[in-house]
Backbone as numpy.savetxt, mean C-alpha at the origin, in Angstrom:
# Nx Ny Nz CAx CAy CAz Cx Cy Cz
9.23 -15.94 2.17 8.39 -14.75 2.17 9.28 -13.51 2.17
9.18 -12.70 1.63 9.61 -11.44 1.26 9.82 -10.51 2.71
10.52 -9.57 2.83 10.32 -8.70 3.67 9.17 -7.95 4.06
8.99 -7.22 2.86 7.95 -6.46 2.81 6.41 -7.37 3.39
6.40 -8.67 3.26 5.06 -9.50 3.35 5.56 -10.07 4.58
4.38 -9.46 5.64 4.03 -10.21 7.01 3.16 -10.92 7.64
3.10 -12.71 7.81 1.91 -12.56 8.21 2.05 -13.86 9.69
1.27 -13.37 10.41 1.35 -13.82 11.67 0.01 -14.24 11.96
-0.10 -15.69 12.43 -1.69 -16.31 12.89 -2.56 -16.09 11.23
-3.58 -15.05 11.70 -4.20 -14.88 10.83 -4.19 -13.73 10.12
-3.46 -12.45 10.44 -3.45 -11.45 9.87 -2.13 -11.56 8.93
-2.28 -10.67 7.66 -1.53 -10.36 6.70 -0.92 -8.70 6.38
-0.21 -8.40 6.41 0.17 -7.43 6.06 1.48 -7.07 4.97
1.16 -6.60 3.90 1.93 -6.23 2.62 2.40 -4.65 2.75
3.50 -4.58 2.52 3.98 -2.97 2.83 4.81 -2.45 1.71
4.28 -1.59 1.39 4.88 -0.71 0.17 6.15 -0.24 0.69
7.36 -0.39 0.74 8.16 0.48 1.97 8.99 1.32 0.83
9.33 1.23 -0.45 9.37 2.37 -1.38 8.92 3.61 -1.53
7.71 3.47 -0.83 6.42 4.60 -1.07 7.09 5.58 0.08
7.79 5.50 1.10 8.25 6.00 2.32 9.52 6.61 1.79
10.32 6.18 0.75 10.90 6.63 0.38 11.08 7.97 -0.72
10.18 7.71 -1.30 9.76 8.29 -2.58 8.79 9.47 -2.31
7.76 9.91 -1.14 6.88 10.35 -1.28 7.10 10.85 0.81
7.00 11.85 0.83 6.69 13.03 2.17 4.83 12.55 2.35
4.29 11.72 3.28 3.39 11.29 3.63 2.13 12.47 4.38
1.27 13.19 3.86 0.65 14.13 4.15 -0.52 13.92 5.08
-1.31 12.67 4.70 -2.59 11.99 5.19 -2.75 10.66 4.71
-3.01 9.51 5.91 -3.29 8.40 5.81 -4.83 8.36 6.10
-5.26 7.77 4.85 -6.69 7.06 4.91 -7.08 5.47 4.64
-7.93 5.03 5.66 -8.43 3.41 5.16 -9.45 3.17 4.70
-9.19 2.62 3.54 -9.75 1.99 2.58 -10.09 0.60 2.14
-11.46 0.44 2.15 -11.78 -1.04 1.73 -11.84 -1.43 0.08
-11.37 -2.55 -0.09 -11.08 -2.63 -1.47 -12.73 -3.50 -2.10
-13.22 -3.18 -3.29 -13.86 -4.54 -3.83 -13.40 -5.55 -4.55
-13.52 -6.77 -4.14 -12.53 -7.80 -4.29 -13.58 -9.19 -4.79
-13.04 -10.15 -5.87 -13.67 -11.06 -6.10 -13.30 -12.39 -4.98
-14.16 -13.22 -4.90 -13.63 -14.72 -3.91 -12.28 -14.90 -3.97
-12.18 -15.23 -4.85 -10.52 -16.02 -5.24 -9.17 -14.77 -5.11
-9.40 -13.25 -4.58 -8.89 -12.55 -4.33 -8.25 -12.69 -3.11
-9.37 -12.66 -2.37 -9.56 -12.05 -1.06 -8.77 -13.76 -0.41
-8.93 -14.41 -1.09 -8.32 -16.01 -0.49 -6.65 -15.69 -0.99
-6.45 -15.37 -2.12 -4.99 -14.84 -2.44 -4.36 -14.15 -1.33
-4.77 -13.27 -0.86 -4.47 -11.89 -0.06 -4.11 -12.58 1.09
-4.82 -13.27 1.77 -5.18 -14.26 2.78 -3.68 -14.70 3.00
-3.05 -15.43 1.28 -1.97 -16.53 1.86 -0.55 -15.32 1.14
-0.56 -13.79 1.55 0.00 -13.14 0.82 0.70 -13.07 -0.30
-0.26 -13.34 -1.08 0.45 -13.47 -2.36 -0.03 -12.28 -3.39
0.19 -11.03 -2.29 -0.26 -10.10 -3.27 1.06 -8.85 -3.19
1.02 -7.76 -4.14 2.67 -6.89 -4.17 1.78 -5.40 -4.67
2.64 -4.39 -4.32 2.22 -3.12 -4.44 3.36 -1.96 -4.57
4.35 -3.08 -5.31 5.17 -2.02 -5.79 4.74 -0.94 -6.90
3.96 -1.37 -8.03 3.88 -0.45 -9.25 2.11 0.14 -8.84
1.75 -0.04 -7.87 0.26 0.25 -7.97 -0.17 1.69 -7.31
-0.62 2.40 -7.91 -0.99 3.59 -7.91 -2.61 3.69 -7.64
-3.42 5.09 -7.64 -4.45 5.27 -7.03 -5.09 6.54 -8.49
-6.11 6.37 -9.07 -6.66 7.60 -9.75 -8.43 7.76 -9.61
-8.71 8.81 -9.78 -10.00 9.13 -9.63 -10.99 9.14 -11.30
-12.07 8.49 -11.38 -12.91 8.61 -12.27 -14.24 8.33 -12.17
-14.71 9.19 -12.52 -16.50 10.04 -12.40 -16.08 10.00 -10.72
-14.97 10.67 -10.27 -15.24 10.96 -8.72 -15.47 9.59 -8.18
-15.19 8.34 -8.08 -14.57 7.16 -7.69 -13.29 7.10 -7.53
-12.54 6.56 -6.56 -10.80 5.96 -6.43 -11.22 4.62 -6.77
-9.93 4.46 -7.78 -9.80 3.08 -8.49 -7.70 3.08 -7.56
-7.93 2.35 -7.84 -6.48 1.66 -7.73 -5.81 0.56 -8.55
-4.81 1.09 -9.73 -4.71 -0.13 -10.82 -3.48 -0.59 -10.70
-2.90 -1.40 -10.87 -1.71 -2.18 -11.21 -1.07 -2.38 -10.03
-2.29 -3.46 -9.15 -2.07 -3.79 -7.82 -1.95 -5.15 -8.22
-1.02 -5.68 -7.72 -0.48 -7.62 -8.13 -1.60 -8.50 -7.21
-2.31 -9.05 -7.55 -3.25 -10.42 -6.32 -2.99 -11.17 -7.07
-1.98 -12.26 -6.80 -1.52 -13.62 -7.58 -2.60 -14.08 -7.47
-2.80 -15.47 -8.40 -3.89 -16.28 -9.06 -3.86 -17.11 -7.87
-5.14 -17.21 -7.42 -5.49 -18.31 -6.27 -5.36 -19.52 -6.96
-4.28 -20.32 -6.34 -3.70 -21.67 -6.93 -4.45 -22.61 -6.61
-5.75 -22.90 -5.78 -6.78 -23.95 -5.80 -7.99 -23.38 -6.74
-7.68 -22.28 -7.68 -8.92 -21.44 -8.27 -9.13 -22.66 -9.21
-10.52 -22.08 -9.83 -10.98 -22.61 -11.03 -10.97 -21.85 -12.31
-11.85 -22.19 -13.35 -11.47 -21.26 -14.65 -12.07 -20.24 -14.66
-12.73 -19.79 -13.33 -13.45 -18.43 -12.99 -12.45 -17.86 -11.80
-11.26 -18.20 -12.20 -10.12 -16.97 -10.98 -9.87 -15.62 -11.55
-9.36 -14.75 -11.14 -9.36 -13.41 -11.18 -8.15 -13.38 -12.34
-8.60 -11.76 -12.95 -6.91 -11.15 -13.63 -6.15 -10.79 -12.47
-4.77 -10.86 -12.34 -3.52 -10.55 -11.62 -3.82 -9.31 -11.26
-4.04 -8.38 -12.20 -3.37 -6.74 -12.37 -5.16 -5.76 -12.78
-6.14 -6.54 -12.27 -7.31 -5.65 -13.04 -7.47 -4.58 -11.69
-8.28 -3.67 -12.60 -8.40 -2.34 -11.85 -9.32 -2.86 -11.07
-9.45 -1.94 -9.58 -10.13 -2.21 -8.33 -10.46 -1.15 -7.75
-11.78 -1.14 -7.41 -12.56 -0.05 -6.63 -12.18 -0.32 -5.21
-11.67 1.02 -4.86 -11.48 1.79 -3.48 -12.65 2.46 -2.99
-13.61 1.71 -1.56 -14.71 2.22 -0.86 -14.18 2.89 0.45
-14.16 4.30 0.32 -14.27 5.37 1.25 -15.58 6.20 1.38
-15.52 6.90 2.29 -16.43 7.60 2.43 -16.85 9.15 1.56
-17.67 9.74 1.11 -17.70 10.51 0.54 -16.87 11.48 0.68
-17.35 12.09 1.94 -16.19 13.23 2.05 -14.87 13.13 1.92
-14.56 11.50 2.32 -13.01 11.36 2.02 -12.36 11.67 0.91
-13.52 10.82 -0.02 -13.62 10.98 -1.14 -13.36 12.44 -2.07
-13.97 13.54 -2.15 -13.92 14.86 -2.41 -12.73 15.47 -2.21
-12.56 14.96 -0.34 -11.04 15.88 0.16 -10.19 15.53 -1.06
-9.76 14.31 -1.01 -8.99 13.86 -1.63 -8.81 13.98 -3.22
-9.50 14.11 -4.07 -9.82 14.62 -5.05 -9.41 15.78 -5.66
-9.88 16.64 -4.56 -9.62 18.20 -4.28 -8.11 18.34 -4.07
-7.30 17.22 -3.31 -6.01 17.95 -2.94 -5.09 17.45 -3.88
-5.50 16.15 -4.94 -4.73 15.36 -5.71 -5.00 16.18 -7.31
-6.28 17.40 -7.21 -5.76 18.37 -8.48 -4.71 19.70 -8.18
-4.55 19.48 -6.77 -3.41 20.42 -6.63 -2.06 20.05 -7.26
-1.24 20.98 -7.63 -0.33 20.35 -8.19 0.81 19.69 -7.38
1.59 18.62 -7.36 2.52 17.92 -6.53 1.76 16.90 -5.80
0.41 16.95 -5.49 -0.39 15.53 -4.70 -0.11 14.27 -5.42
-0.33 13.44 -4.92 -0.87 12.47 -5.46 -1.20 10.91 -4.19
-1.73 10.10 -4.53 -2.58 9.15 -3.23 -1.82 7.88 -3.93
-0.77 7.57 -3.07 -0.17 6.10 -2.92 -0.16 4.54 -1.84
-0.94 3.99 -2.90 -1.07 2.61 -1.69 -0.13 2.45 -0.96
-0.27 2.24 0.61 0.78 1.91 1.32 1.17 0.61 1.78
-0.20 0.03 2.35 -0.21 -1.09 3.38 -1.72 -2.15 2.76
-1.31 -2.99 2.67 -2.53 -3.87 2.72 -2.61 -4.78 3.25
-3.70 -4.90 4.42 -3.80 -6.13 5.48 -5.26 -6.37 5.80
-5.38 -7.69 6.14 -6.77 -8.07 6.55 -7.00 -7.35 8.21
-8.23 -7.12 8.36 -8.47 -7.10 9.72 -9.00 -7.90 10.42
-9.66 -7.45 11.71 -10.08 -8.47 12.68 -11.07 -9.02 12.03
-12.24 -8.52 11.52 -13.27 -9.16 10.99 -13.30 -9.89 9.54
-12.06 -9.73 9.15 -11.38 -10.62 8.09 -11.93 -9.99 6.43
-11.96 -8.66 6.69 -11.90 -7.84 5.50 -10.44 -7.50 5.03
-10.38 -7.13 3.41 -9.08 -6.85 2.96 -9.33 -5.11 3.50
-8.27 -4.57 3.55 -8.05 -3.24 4.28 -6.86 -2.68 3.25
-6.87 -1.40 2.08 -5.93 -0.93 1.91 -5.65 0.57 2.43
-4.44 0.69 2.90 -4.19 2.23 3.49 -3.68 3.15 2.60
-4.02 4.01 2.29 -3.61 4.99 1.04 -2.95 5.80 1.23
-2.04 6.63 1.32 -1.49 8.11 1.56 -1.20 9.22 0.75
-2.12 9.97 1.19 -2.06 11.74 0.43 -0.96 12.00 0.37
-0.05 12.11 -0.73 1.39 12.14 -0.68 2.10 13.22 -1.62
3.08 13.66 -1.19 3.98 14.90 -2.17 5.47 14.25 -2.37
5.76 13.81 -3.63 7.21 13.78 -3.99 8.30 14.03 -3.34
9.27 13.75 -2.98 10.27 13.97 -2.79 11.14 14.38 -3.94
12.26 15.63 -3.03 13.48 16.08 -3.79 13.98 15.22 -3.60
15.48 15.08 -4.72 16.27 14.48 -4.47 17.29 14.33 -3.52
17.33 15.62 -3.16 18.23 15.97 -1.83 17.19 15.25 -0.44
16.17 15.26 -0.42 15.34 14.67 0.77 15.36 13.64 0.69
15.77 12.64 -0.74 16.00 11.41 -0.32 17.21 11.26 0.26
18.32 12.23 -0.40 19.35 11.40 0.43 19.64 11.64 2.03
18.88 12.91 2.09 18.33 13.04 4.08 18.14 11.60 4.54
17.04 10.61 3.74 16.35 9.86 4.05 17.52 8.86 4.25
18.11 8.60 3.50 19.67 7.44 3.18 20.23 7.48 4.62
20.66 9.15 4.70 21.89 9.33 5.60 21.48 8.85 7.27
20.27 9.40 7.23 19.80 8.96 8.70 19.15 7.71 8.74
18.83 6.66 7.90 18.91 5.71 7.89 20.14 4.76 8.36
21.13 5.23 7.75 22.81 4.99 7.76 22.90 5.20 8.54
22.90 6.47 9.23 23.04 6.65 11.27 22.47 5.86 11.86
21.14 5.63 12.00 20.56 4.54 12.88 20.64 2.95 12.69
21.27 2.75 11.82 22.13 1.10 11.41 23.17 1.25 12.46
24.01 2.19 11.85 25.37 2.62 12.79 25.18 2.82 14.17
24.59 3.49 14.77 23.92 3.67 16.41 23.78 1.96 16.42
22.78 1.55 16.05 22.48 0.13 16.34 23.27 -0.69 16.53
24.48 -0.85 15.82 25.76 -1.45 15.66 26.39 -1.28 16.52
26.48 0.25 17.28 27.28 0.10 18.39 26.43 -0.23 19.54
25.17 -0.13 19.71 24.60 -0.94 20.77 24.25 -1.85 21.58
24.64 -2.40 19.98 24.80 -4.42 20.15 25.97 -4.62 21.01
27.40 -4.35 20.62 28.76 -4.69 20.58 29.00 -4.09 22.11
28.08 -3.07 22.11 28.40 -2.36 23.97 27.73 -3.55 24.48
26.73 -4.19 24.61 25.36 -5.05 25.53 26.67 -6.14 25.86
C-alpha cells in the first residue's frame, strides 16, 4: 500500500499530499461524492488515487473529474469507468461561495482527502485553494528539511 493510502479496521483514507505542496489552502469543505455500487466497494479496499483530479463547476454543480476508483475486481460486466466524471453533493450555499471565489482570479478547489466515515459513506474533502510561488515552495522544502533534521537529532540524543 502506498503512503499516501491509509487504512485501519474499517476506515480508509487517500491523501492528496501534492496538493499541500502546490496550493496555500484557503478553506476546507466536505463533500459527499455520488458513487455507483462497485465504487464505493473499490474505495472500501483503497484502490482509489487523486493525484490528477481536479474540481469544476457546471450549470452551478461541482463535478470532480479525473479521480482514479480502480475496477472492483469481484465486479461484473456492469462495473464502473476508472476516470468518469462525479458529482460533488454540498450544500447550496457552499455551493455559490465557492463558485463565487473560484471566478476570482488565482482560486481554484482541489481534492484533498478521501475517506469513508463512521456511517460508511465515501467523504471527499475539497480545498479552496491559491497557487503557490515558486519561492513558497521552496519555503515549503526548506522547513521540511529542518524538521527531518531536528528529528534526526532527537532520535540520536533519546
Amino acid at each position: 500500500m502506498a503512503k499516501d493510502k491509509k487504512q485501519t479496521g474499517n476506515q480508509v483514507e487517500i491523501v492528496n499530499r501534492k496538493a499541500k505542496y502546490e496550493y496555500h489552502f484557503i478553506d476546507l469543505y466536505e463533500a459527499g461524492i455520488k458513487l455507483w455500487g462497485t465504487e464505493i466497494k473499490s474505495i472500501r479496499a483503497a484502490q482509489a488515487n487523486l493525484n490528477d483530479a481536479y474540481c469544476i463547476f457546471r450549470k452551478g454543480e461541482l463535478y470532480v473529474r479525473s479521480l482514479f476508483i480502480g475496477e472492483y475486481k469481484f465486479g461484473t460486466s456492469n462495473n464502473h469507468d476508472t476516470r468518469r466524471v462525479r458529482k460533488l453533493l454540498l450544500k447550496k450555499r457552499e455551493l455559490e461561495k465557492l463558485e463565487k471565489k473560484v471566478k476570482e482570479k488565482g482560486f481554484t478547489i482541489v481534492p484533498y482527502r478521501l475517506y469513508v466515515n463512521e456511517r460508511g459513506f465515501a467523504k471527499l474533502e475539497i480545498a479552496l485553494a491559491q497557487g503557490k510561488k515558486v519561492y513558497d515552495k521552496r519555503d515549503s522544502i526548506k522547513a521540511k528539511d529542518n524538521k527531518r533534521e531536528l528529528d534526526r537529532m532527537k532520535k540520536y540524543r533519546v
